[in-house]
C-alpha positions as CSV (number, residue, x, y, z in Angstrom):
1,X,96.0,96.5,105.4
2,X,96.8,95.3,101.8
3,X,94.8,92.3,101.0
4,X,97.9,90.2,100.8
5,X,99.0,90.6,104.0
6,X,95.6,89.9,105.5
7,X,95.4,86.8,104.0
8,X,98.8,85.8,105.1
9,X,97.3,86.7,108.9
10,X,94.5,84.1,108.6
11,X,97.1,81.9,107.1
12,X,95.5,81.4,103.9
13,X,96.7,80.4,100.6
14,X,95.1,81.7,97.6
15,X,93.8,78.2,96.3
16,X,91.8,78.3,100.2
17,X,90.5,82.1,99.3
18,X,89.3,80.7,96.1
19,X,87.3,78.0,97.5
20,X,85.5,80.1,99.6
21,X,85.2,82.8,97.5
22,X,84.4,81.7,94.0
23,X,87.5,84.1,93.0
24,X,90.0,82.2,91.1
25,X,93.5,82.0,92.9
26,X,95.3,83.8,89.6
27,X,92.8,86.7,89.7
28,X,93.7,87.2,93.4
29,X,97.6,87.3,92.6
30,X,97.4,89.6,90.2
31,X,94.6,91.7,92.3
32,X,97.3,91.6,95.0
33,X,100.2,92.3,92.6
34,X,97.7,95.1,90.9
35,X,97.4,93.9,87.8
36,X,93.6,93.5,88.4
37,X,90.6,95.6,90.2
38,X,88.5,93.6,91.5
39,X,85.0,93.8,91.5
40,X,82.6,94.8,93.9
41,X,81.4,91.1,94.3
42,X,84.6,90.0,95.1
43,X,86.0,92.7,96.9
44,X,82.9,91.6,99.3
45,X,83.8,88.0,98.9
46,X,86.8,88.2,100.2
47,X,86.3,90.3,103.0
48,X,83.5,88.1,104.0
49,X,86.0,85.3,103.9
50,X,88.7,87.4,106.1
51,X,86.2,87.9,108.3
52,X,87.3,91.7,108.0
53,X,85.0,94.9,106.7
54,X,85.6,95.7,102.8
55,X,86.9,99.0,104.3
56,X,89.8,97.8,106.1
57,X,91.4,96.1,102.9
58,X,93.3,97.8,100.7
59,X,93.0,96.5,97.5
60,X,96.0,97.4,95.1
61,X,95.8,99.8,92.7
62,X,96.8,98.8,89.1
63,X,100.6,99.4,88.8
64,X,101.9,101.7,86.2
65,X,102.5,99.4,82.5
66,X,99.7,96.8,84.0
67,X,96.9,95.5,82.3
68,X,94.2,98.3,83.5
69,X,96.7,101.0,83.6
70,X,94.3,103.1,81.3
71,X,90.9,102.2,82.4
């Protein structure tokens, strides 16, 4: 499940993922939009916060012309 859409399921903003993650609501949009891989830490974070396993979020790949196309 893309990690948008599970955090629309536990009706969550972003600003309420931040909070209990410690991952700043415009690093999740653009982790959601792909426009940043997220760390280890935070992929964790979040789960944690989902109550979900890491494995069961997908989270986005950087889209083509986005900032880590080429790392």
């Amino acid at each position: 499940m893309e990690l948008r859409e599970a955090r629309f399921r536990k009706k969550m903003t972003q600003y309420d993922l931040w909070l209990l993650t410690g991952v700043s609501a415009p690093r999740i949009s653009l982790a959601e939009r792909g426009f940043a891989v997220l760390r280890k830490r935070e992929r964790e974070a979040i789960a944690k916060a989902l109550g979900m396993p890491v494995e069961s979020i997908h989270f986005c790949s950087p889209v083509a012309g986005g900032a880590n196309e080429n790392r």
